[in-house]
FIMAR-804754 format. One record per residue: x, y, z of N, C-alpha, C in turn; residue in three letters. Coordinates in steps of 0.02 Angstrom, whole numbers, plus 50000, padded with zeros to 5 digits. Each point is the difference from the previous one (the first is absolute). Layout:
# residues N
XYZXYZXYZALA...
END
This chain:
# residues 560
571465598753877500125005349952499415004849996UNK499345000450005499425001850020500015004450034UNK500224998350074500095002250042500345005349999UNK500524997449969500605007450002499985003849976UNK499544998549918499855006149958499385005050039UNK499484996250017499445001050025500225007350086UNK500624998150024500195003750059500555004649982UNK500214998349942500445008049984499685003849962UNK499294999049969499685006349968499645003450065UNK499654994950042499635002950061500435004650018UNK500654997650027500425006050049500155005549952UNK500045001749945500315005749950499475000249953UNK499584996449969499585004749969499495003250007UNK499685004249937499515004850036499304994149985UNK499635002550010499314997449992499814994849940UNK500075003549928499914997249960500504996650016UNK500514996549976500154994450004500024994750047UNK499905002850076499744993750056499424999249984UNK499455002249948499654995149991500104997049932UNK500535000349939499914994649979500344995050037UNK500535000850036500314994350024499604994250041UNK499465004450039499654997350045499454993549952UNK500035005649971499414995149944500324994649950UNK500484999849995500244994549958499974993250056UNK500355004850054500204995250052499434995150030UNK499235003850001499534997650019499884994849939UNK499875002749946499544996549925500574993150006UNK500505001150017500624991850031499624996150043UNK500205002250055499944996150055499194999650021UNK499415001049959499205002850046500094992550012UNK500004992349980499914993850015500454996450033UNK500605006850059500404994450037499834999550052UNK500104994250034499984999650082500254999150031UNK500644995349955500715000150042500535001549973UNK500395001550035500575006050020500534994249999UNK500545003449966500824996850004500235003050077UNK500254998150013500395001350080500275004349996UNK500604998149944500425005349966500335004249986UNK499235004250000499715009149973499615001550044UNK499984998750085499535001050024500365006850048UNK500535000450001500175005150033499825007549931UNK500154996649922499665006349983499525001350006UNK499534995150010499215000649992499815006550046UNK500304995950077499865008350065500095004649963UNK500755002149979500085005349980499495004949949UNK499814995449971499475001049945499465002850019UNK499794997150054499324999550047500135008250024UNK500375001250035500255005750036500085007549954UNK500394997349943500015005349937499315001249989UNK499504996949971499365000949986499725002550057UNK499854999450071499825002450058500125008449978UNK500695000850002500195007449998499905002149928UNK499924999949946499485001249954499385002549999UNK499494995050037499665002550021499475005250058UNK500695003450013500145004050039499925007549983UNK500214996649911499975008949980499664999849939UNK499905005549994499295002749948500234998849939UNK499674992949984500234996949943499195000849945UNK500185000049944499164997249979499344994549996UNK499634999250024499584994050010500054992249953UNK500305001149936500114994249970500844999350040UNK500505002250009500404997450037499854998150070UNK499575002250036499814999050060499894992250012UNK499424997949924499734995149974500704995049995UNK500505002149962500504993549990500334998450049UNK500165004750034500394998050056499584996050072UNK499254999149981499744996750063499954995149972UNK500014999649930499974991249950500734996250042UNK500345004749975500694994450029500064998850082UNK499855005750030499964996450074499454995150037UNK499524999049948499524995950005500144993449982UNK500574999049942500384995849999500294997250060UNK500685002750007500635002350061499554998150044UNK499494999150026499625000950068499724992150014UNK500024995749932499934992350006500364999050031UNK500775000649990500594995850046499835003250086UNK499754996150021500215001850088500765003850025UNK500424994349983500735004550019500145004649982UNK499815003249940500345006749985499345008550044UNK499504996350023499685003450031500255003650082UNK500474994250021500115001250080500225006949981UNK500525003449967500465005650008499655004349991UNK499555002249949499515004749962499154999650032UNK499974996150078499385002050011499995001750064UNK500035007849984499795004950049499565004250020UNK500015004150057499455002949998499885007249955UNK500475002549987500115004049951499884998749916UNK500084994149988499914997049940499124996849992UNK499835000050057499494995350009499485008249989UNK500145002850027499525009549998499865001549918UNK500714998949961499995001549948499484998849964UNK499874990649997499624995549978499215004150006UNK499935000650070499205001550022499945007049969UNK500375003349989500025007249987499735000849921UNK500514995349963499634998249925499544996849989UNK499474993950060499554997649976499225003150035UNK500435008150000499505004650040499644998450067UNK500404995550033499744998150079500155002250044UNK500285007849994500115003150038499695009549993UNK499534998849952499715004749959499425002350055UNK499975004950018499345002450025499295002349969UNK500235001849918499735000649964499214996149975UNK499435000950023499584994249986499594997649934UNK500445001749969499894997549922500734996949976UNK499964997749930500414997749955499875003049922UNK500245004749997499675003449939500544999549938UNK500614999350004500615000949959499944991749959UNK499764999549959500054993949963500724998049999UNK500445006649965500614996249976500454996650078UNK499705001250047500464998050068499934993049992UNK499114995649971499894995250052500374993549968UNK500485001149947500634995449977500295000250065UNK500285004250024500625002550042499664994350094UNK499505002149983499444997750065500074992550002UNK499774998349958499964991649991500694997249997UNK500485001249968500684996750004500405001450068UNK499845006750037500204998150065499484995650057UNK499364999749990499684994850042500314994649973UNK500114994549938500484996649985500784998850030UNK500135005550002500704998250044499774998750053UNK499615004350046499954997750065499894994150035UNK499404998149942499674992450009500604997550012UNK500534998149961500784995349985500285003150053UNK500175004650024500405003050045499704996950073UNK499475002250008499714996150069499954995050017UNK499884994449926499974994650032500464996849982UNK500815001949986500504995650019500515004950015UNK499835004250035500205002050057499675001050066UNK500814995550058499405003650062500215004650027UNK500455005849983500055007150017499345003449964UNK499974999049956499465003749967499474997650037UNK499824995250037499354997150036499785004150049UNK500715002850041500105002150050499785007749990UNK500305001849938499995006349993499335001949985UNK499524995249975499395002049982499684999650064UNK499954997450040499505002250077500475008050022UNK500614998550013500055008949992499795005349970UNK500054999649938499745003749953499295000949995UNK499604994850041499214999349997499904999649931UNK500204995249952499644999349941499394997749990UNK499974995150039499204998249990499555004350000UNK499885006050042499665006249999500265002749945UNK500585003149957500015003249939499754994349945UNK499934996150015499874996149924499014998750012UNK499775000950056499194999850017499785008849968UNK500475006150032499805004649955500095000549930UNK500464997349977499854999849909499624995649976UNK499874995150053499464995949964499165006049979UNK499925002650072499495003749998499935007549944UNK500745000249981500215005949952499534996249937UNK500074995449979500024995249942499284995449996UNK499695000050057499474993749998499515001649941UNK499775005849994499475000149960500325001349927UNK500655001449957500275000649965500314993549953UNK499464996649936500114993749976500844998749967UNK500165008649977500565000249953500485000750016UNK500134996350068500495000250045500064994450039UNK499884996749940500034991850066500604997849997UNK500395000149973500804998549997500365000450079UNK499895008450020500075003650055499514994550044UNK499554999850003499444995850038500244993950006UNK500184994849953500344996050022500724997550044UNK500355005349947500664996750032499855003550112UNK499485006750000499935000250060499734994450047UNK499654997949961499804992950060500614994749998UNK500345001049943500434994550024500344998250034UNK500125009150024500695000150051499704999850065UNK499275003849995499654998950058500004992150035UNK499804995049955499954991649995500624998550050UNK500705004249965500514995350010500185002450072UNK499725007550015500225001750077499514996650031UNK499364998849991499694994250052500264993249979UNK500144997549989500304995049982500504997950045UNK500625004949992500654998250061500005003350053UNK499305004550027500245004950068499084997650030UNK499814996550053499444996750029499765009250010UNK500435002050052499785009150018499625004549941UNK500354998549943499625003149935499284998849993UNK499914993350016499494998749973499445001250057UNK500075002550065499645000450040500005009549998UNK500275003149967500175005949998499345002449947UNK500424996049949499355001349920499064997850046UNK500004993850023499174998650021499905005650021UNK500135004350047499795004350080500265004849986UNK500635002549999500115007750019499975003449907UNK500144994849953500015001349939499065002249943UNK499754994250027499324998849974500274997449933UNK500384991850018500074998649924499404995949996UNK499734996850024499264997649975499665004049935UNK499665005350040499625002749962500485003849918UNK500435000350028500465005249943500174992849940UNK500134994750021500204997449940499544995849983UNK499365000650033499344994749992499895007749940UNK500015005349994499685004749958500655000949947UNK500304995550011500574999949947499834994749948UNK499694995050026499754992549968499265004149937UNK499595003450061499275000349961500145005549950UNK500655005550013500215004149941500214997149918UNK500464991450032500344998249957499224994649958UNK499574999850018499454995549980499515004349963UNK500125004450018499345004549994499404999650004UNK499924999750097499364995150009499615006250017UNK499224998149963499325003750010499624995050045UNK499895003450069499694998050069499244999949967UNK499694993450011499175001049981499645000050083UNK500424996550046499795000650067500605000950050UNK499984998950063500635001350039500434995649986UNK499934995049989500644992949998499724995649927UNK499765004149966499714998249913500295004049955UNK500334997349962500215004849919499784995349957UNK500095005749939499534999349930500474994949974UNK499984993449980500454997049945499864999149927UNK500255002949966499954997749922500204995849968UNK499674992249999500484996049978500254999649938UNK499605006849938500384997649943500265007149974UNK500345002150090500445006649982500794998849963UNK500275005050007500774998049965500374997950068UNK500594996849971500374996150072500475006250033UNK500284998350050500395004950034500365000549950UNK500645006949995500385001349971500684995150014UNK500345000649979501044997350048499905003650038UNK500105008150012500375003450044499555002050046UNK499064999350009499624999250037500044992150062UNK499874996549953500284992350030500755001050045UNK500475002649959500554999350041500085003250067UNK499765005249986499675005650089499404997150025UNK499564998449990499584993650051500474994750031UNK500324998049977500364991450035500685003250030UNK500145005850007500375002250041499885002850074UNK499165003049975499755002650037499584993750055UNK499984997149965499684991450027500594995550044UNK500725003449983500634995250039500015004950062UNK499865008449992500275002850077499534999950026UNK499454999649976499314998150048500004994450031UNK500314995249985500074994550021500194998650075UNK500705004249962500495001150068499735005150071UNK499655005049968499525006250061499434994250052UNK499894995949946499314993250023500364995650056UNK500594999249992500174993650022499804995750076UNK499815003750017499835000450110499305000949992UNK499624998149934499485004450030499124995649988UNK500064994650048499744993249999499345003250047UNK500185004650071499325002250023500165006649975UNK499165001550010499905008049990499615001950079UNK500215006650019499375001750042499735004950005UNK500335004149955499545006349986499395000249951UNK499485002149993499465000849932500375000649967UNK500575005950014500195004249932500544996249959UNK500244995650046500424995549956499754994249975UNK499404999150015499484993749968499785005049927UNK499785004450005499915004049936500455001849955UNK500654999650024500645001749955500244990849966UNK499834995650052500094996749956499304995549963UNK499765003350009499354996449965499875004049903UNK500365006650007499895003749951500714997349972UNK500584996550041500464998649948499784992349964UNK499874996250038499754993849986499275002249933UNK499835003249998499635001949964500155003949921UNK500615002550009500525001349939500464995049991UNK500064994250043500394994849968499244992749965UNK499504999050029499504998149961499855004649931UNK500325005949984499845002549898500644996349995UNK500555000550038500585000949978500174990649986UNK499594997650007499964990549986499415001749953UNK499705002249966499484998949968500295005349906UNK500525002150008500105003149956500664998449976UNK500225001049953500474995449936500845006949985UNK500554995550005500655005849995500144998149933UNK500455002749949500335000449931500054994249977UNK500364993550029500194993550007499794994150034UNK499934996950010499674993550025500524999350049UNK500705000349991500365000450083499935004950022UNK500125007249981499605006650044499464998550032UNK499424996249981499424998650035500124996850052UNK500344993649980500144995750062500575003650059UNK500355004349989500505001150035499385007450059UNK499645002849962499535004150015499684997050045UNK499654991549990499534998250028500514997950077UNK500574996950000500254998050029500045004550070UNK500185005149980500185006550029499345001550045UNK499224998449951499745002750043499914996150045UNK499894992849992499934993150047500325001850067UNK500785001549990500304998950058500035006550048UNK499515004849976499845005650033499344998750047UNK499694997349957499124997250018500274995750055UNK500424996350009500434994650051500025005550075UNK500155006049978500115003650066499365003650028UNK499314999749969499645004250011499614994150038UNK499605004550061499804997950066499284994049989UNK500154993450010499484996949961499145002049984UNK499705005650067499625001349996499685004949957UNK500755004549954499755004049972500084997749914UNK500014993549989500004997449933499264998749975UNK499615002450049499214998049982499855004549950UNK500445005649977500015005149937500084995449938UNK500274994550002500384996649935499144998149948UNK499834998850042499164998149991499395005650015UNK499675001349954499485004249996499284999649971UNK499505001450041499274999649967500015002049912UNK499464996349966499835000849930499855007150000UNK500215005449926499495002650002499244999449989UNK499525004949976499534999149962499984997349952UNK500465001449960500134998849926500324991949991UNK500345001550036500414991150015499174996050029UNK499935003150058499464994250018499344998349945UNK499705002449964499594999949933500274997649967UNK500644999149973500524995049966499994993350012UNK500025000950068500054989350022499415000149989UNK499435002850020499374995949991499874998849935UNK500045003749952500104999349919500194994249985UNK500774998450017500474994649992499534994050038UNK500005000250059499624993050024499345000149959UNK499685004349992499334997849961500004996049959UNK500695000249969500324997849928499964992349995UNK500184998150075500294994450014499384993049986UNK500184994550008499524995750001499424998450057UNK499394997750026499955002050038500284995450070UNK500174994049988500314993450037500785002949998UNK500245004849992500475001450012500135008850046UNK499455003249991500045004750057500255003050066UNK499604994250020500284997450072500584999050020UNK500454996249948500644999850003500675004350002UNK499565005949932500515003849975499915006250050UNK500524998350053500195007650058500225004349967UNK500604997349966500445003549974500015001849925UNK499965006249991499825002549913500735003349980UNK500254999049939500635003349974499595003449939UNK499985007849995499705000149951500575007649994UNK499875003249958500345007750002500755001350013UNK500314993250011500595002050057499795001150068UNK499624998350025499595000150061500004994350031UNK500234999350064499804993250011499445000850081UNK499544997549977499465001250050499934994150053UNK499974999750065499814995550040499475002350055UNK499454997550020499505003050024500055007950024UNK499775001849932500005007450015500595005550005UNK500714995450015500525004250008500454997449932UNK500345008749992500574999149928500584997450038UNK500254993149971500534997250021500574997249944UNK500095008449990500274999849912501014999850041UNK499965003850059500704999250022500224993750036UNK499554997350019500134993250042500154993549951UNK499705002249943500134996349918500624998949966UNK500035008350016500705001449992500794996950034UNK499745000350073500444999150045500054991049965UNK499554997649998499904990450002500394998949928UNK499755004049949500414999049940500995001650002UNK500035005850039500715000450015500314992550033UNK499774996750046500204997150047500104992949940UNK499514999649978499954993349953500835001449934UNK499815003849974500625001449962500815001250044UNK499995002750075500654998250034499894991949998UNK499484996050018500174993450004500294996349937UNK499785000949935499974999949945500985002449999UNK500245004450010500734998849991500174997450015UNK500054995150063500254993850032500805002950029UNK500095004950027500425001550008500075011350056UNK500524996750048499845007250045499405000850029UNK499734992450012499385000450046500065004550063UNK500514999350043500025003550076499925008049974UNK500415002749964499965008149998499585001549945UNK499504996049938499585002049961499504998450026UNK499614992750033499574996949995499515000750072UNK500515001450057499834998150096499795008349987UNK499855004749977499995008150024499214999449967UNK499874996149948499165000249971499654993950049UNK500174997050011499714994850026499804999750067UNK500395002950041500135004150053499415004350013UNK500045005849953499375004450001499314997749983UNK499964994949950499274996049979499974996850074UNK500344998350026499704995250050499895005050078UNK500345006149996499805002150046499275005349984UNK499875001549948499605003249986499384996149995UNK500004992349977499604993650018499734999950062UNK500694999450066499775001150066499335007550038UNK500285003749955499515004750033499455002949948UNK500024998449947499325001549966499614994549964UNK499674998850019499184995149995500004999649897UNK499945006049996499744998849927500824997849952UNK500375004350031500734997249939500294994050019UNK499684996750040500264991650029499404998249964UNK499454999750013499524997549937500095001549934UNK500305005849985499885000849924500644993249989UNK500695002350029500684995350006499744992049986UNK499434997850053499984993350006499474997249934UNK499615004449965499794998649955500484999749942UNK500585001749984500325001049932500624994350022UNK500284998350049500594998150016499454993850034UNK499524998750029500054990849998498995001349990UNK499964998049964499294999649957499834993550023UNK499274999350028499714993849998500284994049978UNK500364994050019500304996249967499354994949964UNK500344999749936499644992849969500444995249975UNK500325002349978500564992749972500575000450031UNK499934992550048500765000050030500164993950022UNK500004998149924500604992849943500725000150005UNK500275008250009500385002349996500475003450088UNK500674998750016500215002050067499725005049999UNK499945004650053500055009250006500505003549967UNK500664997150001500655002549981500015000649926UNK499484995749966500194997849932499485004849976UNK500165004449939499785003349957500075006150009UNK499745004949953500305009149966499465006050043UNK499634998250052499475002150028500315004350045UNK499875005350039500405002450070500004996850026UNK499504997350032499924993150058500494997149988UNK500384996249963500334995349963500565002750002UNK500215005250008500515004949978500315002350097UNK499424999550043500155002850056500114992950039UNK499594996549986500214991250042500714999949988UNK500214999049910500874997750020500385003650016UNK499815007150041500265004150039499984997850052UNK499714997350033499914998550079500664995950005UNK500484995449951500384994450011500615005049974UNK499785006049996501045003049978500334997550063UNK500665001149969500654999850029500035005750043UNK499945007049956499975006350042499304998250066UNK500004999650070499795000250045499535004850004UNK500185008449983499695004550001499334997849948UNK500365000849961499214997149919499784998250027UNK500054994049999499694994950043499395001550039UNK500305001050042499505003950087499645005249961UNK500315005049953499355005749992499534996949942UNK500304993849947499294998949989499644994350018UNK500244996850036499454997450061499335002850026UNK500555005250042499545004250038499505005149950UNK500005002049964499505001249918499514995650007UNK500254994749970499334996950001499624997850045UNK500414998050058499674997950068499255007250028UNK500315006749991499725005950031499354998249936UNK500005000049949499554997849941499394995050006UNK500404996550044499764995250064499624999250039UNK500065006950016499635001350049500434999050073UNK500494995649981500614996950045499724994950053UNK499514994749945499654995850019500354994049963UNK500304992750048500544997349967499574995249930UNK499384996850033499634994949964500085003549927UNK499545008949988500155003649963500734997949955UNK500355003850030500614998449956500084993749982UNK500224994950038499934992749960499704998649947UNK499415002350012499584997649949500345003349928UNK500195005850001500385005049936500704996649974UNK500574998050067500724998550006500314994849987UNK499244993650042500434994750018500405002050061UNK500024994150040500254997950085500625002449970UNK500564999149974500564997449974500395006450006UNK499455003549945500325008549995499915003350056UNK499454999150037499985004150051500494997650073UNK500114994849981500384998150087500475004950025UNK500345003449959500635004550023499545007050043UNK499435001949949499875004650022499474998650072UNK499694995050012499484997550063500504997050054UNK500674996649979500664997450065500145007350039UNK499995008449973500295003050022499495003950024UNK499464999349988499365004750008499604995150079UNK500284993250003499804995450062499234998249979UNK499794996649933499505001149967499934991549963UNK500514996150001500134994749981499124995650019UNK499955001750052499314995950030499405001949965UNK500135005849965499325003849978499725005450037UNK499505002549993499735005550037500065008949955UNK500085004750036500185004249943500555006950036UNK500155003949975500385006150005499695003650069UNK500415006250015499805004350050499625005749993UNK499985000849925499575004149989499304999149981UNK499625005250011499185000949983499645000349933UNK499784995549969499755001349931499055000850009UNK499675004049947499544996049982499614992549998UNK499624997750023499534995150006499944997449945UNK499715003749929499784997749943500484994649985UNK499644994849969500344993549980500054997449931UNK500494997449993500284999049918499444993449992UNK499705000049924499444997549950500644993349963UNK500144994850023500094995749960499554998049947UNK500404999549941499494998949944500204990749995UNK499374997649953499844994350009500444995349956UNK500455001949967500504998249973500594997250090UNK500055006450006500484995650070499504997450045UNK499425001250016499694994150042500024992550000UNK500164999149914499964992949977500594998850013UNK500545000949976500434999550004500565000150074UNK499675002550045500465002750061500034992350042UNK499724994049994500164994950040500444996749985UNK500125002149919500754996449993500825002649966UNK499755005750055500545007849974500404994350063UNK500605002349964500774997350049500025007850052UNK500154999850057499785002850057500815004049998UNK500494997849987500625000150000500235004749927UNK500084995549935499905004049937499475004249988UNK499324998250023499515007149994499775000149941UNK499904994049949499834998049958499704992549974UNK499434999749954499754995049996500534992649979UNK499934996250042500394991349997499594993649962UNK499974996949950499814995550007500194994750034UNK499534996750050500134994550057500354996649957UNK500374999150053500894995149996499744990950031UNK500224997649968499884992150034500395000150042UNK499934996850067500215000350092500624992849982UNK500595002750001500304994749998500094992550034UNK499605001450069500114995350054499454996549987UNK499415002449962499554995049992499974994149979UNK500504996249968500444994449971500464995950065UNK500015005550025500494995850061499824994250064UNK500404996450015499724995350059500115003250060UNK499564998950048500435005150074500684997850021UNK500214995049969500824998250035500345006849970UNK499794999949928500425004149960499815008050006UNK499485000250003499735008650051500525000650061UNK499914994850042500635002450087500544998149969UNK500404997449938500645000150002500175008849972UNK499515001449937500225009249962499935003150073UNK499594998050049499805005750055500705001150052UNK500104993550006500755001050054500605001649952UNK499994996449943500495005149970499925007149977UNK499555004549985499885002450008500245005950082UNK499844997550046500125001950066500895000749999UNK500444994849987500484998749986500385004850009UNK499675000049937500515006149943499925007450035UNK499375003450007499745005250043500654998550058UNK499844997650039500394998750077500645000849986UNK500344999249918500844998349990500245008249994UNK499375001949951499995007649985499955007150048UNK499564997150060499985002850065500554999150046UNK500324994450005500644999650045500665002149971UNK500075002749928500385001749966500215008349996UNK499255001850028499855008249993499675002249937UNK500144994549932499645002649946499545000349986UNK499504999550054499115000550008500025001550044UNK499475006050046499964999750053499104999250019UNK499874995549998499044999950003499745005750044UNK499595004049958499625005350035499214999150018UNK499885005650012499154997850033499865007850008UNK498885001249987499995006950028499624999150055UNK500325007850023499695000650080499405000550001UNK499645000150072499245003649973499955006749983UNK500285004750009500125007249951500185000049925UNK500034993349983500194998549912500755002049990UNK500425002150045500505000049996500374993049969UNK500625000549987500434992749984500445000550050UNK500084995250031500564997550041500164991850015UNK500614997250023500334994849993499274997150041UNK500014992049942499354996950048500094996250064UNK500535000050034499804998550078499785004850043UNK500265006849974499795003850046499165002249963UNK499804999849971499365000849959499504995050028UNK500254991850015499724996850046499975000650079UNK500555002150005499775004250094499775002849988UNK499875007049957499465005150028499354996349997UNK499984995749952499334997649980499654996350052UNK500614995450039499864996550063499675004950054UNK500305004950013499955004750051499375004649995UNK499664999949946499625000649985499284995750033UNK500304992949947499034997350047500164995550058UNK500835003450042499814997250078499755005750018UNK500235006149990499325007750032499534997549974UNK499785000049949499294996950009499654996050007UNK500244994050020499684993150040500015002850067UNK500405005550055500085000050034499235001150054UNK499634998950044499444998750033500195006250053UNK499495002050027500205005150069499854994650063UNK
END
């Protein structure tokens, strides 16, 4: 009934009343998403009436109602096939001035009219794939990069600013070509990296340094909401882009990585805005080239460095020595460098663990980056290995057991999810140094077996990669203690009385062959299969683990 009223004022009335109709019809339906079957042949019709509406020189608040309702109409997929053309599709760009040569935006009362058709489009493109099609024809991605540039430096227009990246997002998103279009022939790098530091309002104190205020006001909504849009199509422009080999693209992304270190260090409207903010920037920082994250981390200033010494002066003097690490200001200092974002990053990661839940797509994208950023920088794997496994002294207690990260990342190593698993393994292992004794000593044998069976590490020894020399300071708490740490649990045992010590040897060789027995019943059954490792620490079935081993010291008994 909607429908019908809604499509016999369109076709016969004048202006004023297609927009009240339009507008009732919207202030109805703004919260539906699904569609009766029905009424779907009126819906086209509807779709089509409003098309030719806005065709003719109507007034800007009708302009306005009638893109409310096809913004509606434009949820249902099916009623889109008939009504998306290329003629209909011109219209759209024509009202959200993307086809404007004009290099301003000066008409306030338009940028209603502006934003509700980037809105349709967004819906239009991405559940349609004529409209997909029609947008590489149409070259939208290039009209929606020039209104970005119409708009970048203009705050009171982020509406326009947003919904433009969105649609930008959603054409890299479903077309791979887009997104190789926007990097290179577009310059979306730089254009929406100056879309981020517009939406932050970052003051450069050096090339890859801005000013942070930590007890400025928080982002706005509609600032926040154009950053994390601008943070999803960047994403998508990033995605391939693991080497660099130009300078100039080591500098483009070193200055973005450098607006996503304010952009983790500074606070959105809400505590999920933040997190959804921080998230955003994480899995961007995920695409940037590992070598150019050495921005995330930066020398003290003056002012900072006169600060720690202040602060340590403070300190006791048997405790000096100890204290690397100073939290003072919101600052978090580790020899010499501010490692206020790497803080950041470790506190995000602890709170995804802390939900216990959507580990693979919340939890593997931070963990991922700490550990690759571990791999190639010296000081944020030290600052990492100081906060996440601290000198052990008391360990009464498994690894797995208690509220600590350490504690928090061990009963990670035993998920179900495989992926978890392996990435935080490999965390702590790189933490490691990816030295196995190392890890044991943190894990326990137990936790680590999954990750040393697949790494061919079971025997001991260490990783393929190159660390530092410097060597971890056991404190004298685990010295005492480490001869009767369980090697397996990774925690202190009190000695167990040896059950066999009571026994007669008849009764030792009878548990031993039964024993054997049972093994041998379980092996000829298939439900055991006894393994053995190679000399590469590999695992494999132990007969063949004993030939190689044989074959082994007859080459080397062998005489010339």
């Amino acid at each position: 009934m909607d429908e019908e009223r809604a499509l016999y004022v369109v076709r016969a009335g004048e202006a004023g009343a297609i927009e009240r109709v339009l507008r009732d019809y919207s202030d109805k339906h703004r919260a539906t998403f699904k569609f009766e079957s029905t009424d779907e042949d009126k819906r086209k019709k509807l779709c089509e009436g409003i098309f030719k509406v806005l065709l003719k020189d109507i007034p800007t608040t009708c302009q306005v109602s009638c893109l409310e309702v096809l913004r509606i109409l434009s949820r249902d997929k099916k009623v889109l096939v008939p009504v998306t053309t290329k003629e209909n599709m011109q219209i759209l760009l024509r009202l959200a001035k993307l086809n404007e040569s004009d290099d301003s935006l000066e008409k306030v009362s338009e940028f209603p009219v502006i934003v509700e058709s980037l809105k349709c489009l967004c819906n239009i493109v991405f559940n349609s794939q004529m409209a997909q099609q029609l947008s590489l024809e149409l070259n939208l991605a290039a009209k929606l990069c020039n209104l970005l540039r119409k708009c970048k430096d203009r705050k009171f227009i982020s509406d326009i600013k947003c919904f433009d990246l969105r649609l930008l997002f959603v054409l890299s998103l479903l077309h791979t070509d887009i997104r190789s279009q926007l990097r290179y022939e577009l310059q979306g790098l730089p254009l929406l990296t100056q879309i981020l530091e517009s939406a932050f309002s970052i003051k450069w104190t050096d090339e890859y340094e801005s000013a942070i205020d930590h007890n400025g006001p928080p982002l706005s909504p509609q600032e926040t909401d154009c950053a994390i849009e601008a943070l999803k199509a960047l994403f998508n422009v990033t995605v391939d882009s693991w080497k660099v080999h130009k300078e100039s693209e080591s500098h483009q992304f070193r200055v973005m990585a450098a607006v996503l270190r304010h952009c983790l260090l500074i606070v959105g409207p809400t505590e999920d805005k933040t997190e959804e903010l921080h998230s955003n920037a994480v899995n961007l920082l995920s695409n940037v080239p590992v070598s150019c994250l050495d921005v995330l981390i930066c020398p003290l200033t003056h002012e900072e460095t006169a600060q720690e010494a202040t602060t340590l002066d403070e300190l006791p003097s048997d405790k000096t020595a100890e204290k690397e690490t100073v939290l003072k200001s919101n600052t978090m200092v580790y020899n010499g460098m501010n490692m206020e974002a790497i803080h950041v990053l470790l506190n995000f990661m602890e709170k995804r663990i802390d939900k216990g839940s959507s580990y693979r797509e919340g939890l593997t994208p931070v963990l991922s980056l700490l550990t690759e950023c571990s791999r190639a920088h010296r000081n944020i794997r030290k600052f990492l290995k100081d906060q996440v496994l601290p000198p052990l002294r008391d360990v009464t207690n498994r690894p797995e057991v208690g509220s600590t990260v350490r504690n928090k990342l061990v009963r990670l190593m035993t998920h179900v999810d495989l992926g978890v698993k392996q990435i935080a393994a490999e965390f702590l292992f790189v933490l490691c140094k990816e030295r196995v004794d190392s890890l044991l000593k943190y894990t326990g044998y137990g936790n680590a077996a999954g990750l040393l069976a697949a790494r061919g590490l079971l025997a001991g020894g260490r990783g393929d990669n190159w660390y530092s020399e410097d060597e971890d300071t056991d404190t004298e708490e685990y010295k005492n203690a480490k001869p009767n740490i369980n090697l397996i649990t990774g925690h202190l045992e009190e000695p167990m009385p040896n059950p066999i010590d009571e026994m007669t040897e008849e009764q030792k060789e009878y548990e031993a062959m039964k024993l054997v027995n049972m093994l041998d019943k379980l092996s000829r059954e298939e439900l055991l299969k006894p393994m053995g490792l190679k000399p590469d620490g590999t695992i494999t079935p132990l007969e063949e683990a004993l030939n190689q081993y044989s074959v082994i010291e007859e080459t080397s008994s062998d005489t010339d």
